[in-house]
Residue frames as a rotation matrix with the C-alpha (Angstrom) as fourth column:
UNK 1
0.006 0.554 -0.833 8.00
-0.890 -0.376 -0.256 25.87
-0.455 0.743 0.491 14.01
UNK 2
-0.710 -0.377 -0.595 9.29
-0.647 0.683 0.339 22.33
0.278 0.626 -0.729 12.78
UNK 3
-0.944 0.220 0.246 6.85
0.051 0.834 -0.549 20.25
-0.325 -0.505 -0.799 15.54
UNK 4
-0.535 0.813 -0.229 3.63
-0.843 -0.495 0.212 21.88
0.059 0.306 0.950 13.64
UNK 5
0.076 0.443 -0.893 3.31
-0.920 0.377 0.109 19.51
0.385 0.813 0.436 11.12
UNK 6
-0.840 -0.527 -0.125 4.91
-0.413 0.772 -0.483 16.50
0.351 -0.355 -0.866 13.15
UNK 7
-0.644 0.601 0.473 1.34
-0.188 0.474 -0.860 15.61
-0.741 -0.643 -0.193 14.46
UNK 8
0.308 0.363 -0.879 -0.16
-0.876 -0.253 -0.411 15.84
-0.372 0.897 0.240 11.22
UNK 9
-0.190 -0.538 -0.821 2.67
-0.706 0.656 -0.267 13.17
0.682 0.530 -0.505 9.60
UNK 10
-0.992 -0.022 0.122 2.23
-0.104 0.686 -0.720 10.72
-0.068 -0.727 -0.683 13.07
UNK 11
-0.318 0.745 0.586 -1.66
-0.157 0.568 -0.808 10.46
-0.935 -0.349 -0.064 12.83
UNK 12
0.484 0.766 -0.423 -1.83
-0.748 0.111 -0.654 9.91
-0.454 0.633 0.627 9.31
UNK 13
-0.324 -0.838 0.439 0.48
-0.934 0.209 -0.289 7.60
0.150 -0.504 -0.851 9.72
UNK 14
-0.950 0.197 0.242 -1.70
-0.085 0.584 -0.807 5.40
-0.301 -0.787 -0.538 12.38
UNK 15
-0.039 0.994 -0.104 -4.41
-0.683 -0.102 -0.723 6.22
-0.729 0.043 0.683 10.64
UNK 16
-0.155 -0.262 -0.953 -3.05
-0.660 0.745 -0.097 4.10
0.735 0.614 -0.288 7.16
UNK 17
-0.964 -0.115 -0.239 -2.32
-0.049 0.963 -0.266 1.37
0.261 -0.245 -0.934 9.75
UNK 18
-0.725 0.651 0.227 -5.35
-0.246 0.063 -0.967 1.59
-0.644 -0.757 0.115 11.02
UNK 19
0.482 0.875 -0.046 -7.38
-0.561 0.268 -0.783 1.25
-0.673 0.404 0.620 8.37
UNK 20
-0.068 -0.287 -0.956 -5.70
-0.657 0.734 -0.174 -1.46
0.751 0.616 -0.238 6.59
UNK 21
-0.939 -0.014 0.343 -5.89
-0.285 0.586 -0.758 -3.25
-0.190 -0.810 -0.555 10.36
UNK 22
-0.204 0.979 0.025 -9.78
-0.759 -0.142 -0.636 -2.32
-0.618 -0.149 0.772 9.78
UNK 23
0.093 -0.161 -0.983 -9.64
-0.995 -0.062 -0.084 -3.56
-0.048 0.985 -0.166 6.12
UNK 24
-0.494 -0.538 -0.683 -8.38
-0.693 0.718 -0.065 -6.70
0.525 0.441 -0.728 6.90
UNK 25
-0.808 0.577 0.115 -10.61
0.024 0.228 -0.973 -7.47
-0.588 -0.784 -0.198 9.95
UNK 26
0.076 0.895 -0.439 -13.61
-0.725 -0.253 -0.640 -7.16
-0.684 0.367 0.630 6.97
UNK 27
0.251 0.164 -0.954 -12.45
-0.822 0.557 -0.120 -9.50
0.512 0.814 0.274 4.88
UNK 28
-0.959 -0.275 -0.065 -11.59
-0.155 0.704 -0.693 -11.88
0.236 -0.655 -0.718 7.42
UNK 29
-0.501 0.796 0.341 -15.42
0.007 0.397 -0.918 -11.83
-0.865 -0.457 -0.205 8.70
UNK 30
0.262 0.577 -0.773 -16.62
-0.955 0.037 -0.295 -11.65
-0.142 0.816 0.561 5.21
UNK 31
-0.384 -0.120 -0.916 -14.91
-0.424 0.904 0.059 -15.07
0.820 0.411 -0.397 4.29
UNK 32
-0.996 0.052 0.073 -15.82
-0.029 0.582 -0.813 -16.49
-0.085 -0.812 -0.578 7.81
UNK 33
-0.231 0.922 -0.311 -19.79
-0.830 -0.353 -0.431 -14.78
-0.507 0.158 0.847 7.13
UNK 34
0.302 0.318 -0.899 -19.80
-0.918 0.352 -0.184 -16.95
0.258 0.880 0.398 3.75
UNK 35
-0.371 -0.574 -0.730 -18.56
-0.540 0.773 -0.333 -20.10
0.755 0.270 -0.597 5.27
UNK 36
-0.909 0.175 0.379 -20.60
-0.294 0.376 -0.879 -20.16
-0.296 -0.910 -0.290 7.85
UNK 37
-0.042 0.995 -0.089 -23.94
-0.376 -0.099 -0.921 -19.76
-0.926 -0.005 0.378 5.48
UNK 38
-0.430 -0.369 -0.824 -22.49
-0.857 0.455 0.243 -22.23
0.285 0.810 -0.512 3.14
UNK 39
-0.897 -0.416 0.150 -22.67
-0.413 0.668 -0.619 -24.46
0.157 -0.617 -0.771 5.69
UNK 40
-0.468 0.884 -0.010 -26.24
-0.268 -0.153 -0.951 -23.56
-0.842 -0.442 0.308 6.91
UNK 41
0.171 0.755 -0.633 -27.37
-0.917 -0.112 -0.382 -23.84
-0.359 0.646 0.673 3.41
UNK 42
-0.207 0.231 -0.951 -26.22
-0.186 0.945 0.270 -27.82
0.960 0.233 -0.153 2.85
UNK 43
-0.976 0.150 0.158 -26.96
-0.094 0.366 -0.926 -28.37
-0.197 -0.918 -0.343 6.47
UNK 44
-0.018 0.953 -0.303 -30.78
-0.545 -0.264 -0.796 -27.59
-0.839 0.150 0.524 5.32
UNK 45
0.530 0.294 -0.795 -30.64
-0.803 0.476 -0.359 -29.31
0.273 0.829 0.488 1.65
UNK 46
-0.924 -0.129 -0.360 -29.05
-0.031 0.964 -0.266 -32.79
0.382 -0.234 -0.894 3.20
UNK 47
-0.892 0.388 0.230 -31.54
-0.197 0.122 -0.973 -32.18
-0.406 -0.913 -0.032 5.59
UNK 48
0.182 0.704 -0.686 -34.50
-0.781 -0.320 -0.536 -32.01
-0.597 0.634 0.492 3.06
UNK 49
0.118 -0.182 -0.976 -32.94
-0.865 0.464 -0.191 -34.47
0.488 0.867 -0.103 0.62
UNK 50
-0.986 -0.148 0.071 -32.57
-0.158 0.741 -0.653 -37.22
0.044 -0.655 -0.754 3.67
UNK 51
-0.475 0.878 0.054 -36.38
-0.273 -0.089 -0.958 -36.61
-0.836 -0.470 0.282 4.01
UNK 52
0.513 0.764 -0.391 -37.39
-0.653 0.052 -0.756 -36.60
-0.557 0.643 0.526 0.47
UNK 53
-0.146 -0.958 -0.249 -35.18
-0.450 -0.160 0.879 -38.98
-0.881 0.240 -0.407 -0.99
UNK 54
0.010 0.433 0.901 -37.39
0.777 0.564 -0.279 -39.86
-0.629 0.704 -0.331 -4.20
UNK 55
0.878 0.428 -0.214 -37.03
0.237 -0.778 -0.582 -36.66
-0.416 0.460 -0.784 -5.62
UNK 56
0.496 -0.547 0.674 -33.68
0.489 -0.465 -0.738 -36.53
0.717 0.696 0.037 -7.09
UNK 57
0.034 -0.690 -0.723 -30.93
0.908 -0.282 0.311 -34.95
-0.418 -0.667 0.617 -6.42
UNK 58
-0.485 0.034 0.874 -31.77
0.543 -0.771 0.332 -31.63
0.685 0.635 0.356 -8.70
UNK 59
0.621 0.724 0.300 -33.76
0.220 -0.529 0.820 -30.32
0.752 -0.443 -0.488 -5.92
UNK 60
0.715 -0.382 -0.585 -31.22
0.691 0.263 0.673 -30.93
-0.103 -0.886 0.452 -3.45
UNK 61
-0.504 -0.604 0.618 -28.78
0.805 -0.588 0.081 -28.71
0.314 0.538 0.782 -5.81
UNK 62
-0.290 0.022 0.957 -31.17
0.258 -0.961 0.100 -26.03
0.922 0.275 0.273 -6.32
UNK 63
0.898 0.210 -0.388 -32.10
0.439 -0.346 0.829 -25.84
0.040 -0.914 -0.403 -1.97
UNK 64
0.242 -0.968 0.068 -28.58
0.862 0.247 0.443 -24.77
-0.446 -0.048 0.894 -2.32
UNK 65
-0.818 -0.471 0.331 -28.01
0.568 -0.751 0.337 -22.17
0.089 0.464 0.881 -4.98
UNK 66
-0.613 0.440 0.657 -31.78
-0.058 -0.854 0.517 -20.64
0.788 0.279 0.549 -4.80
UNK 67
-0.914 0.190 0.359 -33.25
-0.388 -0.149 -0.910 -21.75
-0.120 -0.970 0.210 -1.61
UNK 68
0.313 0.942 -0.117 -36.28
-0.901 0.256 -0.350 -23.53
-0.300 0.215 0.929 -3.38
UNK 69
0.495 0.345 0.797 -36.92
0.136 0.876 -0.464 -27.33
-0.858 0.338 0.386 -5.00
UNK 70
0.315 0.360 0.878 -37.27
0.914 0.134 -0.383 -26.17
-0.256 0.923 -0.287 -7.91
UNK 71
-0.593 -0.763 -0.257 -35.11
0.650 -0.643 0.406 -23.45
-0.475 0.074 0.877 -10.10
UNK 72
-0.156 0.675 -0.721 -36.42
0.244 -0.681 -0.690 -20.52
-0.957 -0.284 -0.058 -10.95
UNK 73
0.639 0.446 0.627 -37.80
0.592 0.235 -0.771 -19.10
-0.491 0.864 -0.113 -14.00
UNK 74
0.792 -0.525 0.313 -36.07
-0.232 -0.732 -0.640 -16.40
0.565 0.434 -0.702 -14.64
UNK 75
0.357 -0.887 -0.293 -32.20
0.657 0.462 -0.596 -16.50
0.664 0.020 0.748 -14.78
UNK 76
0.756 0.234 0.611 -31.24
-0.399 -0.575 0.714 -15.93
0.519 -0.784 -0.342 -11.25
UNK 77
-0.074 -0.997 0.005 -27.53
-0.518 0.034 -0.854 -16.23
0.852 -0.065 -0.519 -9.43
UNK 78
0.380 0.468 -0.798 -27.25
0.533 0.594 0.603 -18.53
0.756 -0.655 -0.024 -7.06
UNK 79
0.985 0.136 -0.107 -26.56
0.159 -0.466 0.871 -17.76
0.068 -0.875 -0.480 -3.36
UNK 80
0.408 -0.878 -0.250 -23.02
-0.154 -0.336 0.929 -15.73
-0.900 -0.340 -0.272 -2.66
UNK 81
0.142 -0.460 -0.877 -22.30
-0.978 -0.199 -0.054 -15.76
-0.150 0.865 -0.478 -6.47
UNK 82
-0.436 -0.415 0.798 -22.36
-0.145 0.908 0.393 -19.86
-0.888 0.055 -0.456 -6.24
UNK 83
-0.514 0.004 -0.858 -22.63
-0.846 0.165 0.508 -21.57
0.144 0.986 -0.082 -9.51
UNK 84
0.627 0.719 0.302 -24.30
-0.767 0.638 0.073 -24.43
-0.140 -0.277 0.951 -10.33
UNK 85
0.521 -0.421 -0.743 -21.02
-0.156 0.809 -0.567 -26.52
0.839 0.411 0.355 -10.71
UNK 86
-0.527 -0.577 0.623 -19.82
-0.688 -0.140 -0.712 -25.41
0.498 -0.804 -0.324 -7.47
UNK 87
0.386 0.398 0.832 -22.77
-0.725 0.688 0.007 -28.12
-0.570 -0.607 0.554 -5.88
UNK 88
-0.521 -0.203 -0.829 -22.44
-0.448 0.892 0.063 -31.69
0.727 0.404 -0.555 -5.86
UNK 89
-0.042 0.627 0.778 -24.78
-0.971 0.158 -0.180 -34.06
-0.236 -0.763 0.602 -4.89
UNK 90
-0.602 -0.455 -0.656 -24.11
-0.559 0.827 -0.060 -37.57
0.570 0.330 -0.752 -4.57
UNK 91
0.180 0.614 0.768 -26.72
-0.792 0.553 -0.257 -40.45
-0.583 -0.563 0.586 -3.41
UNK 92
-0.606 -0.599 -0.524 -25.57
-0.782 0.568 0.254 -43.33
0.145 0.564 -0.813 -2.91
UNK 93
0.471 0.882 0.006 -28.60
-0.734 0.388 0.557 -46.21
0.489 -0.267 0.830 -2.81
UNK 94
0.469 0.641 0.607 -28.54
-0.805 0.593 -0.004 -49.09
-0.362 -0.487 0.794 -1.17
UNK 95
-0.391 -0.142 -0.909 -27.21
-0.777 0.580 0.243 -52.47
0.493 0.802 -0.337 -2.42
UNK 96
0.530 0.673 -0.516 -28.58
-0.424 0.738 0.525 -55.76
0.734 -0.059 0.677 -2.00
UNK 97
-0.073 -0.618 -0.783 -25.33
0.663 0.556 -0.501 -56.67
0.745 -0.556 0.369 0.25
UNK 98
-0.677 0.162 -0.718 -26.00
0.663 -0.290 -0.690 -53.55
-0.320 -0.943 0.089 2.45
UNK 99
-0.145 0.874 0.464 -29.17
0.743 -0.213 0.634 -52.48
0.653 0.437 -0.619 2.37
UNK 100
0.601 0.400 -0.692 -28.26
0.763 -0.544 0.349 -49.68
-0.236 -0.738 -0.632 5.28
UNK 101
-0.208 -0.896 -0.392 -25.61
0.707 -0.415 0.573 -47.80
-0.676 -0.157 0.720 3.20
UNK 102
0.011 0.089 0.996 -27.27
0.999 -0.043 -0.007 -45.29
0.042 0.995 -0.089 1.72
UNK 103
-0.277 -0.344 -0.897 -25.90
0.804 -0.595 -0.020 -42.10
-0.527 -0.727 0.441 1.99
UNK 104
0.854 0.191 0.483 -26.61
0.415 -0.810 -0.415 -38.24
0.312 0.555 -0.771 0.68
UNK 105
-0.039 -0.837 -0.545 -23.67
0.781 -0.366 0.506 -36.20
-0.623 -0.406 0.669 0.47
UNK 106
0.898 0.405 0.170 -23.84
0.439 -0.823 -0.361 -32.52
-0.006 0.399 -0.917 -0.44
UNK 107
-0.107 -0.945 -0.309 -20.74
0.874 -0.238 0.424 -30.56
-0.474 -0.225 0.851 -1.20
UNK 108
0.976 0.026 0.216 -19.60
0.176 -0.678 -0.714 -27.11
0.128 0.735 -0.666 -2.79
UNK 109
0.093 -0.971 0.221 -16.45
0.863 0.189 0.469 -26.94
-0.497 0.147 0.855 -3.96
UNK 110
-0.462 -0.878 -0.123 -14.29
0.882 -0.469 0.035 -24.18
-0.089 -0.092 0.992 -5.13
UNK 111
0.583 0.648 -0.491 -16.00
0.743 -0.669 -0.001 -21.14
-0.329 -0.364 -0.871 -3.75
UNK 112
-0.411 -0.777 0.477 -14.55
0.738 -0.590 -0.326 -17.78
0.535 0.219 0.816 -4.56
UNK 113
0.481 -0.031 -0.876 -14.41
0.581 -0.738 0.345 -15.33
-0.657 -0.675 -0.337 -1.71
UNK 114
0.218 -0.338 0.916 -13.84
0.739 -0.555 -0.381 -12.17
0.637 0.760 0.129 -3.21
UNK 115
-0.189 -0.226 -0.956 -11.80
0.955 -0.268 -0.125 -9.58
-0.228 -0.936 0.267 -0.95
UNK 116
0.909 0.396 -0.130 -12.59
0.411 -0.904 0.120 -5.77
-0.070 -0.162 -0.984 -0.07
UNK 117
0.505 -0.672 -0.542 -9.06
-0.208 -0.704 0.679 -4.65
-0.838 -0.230 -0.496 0.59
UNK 118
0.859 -0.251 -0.446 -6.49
-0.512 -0.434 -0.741 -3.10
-0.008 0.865 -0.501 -2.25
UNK 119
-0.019 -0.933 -0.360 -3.30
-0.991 0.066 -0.118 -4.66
0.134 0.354 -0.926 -1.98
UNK 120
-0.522 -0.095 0.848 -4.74
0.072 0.985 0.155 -8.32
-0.850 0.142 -0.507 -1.46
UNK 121
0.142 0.493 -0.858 -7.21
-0.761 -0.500 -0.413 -7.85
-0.633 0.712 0.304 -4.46
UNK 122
-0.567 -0.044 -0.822 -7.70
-0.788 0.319 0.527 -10.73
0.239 0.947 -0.216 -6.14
UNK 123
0.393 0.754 -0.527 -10.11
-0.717 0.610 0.337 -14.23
0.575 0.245 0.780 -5.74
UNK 124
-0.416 -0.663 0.622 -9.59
-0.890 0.437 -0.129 -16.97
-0.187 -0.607 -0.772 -3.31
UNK 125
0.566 0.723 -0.396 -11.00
-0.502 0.683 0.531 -20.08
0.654 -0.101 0.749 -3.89
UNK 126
0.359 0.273 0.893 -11.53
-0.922 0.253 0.293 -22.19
-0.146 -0.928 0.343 -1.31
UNK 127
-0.366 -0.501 -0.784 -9.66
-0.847 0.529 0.057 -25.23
0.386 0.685 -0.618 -1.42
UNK 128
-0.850 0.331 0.409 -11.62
-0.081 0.686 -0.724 -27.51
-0.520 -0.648 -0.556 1.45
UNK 129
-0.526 0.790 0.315 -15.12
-0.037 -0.392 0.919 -27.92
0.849 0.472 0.235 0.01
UNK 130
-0.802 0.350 0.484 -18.16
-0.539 -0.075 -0.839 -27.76
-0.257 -0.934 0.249 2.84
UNK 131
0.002 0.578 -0.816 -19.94
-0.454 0.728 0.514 -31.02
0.891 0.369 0.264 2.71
UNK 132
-0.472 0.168 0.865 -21.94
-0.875 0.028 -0.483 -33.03
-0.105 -0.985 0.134 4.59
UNK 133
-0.714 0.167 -0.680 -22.91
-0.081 0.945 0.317 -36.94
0.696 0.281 -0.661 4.66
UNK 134
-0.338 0.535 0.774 -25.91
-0.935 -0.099 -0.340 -38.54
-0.105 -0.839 0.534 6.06
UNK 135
-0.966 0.255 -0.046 -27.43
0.202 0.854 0.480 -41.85
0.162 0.455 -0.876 5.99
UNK 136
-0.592 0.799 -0.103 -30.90
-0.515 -0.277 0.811 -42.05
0.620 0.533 0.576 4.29
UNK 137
-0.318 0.483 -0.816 -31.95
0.043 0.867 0.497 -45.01
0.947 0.123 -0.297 5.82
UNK 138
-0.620 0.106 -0.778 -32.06
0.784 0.036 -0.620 -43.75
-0.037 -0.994 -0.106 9.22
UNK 139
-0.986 0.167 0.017 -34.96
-0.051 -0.396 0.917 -41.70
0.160 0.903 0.399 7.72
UNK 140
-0.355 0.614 -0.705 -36.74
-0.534 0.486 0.692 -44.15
0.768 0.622 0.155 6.67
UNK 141
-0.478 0.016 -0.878 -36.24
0.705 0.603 -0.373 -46.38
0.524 -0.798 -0.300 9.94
UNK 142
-0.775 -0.115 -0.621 -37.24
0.631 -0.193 -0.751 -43.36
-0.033 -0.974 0.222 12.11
UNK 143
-0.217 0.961 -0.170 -40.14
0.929 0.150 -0.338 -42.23
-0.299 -0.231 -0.926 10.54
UNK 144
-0.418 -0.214 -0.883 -38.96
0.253 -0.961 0.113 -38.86
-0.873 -0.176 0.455 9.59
């Protein structure tokens, strides 16, 4: 009469581990998901801002947070909850001593990965940011 229940207590048990195993395997590809289409999205606004580089670096921001030039009208979150301090765009021109150093550099910096499971529950930010450098001038030189 005691071994009833004994299968009962052992698969719910394995089942807890199990779904905290699960649990954690989701937020693991959730933070990997968002870092990969962090990526993809300055990989595309360097790319764009290497091409246009008369336009400013405000476009180059908002290919980032809204996927357009140009920010929308209505007040609209950027991609994965990014902010608009979380970009950084830096162009550096030219000087007159090197007249090939001119670089775009896109970044986003402290991201916050929010997690799914209960007993980690709270915000990571990211401490690396995901940036990417290019020189302009090889652009210009190649016709792009």
């Amino acid at each position: 009469m005691k071994e009833k229940g004994q299968s009962l207590v052992e698969s719910s048990l394995v089942l807890l581990v199990f779904l905290a195993m699960l649990l954690g395997v989701f937020d693991c590809a959730q933070v990997l998901f968002a870092h990969q289409a962090l990526v993809e999205r300055v990989r595309t606004a360097v790319r764009w801002g290497m091409i246009h580089p008369d336009q400013g670096t405000a476009p180059i921001s908002n290919l980032v947070l809204y996927n357009q030039p140009s920010e929308p009208r209505a007040s609209h979150e950027g991609y994965l909850g990014l902010k608009p301090e979380n970009v950084r765009v830096i162009h550096r021109p030219a000087t007159a001593d090197a007249p090939d150093d001119e670089m775009l550099t896109v970044s986003i910096v402290n991201y916050e990965s929010h997690f799914f499971s209960p007993w980690i529950a709270r915000v990571l930010i990211t401490p690396r940011p995901v940036m990417m450098s290019v020189p302009v001038s090889a652009a210009k030189t190649n016709g792009l």
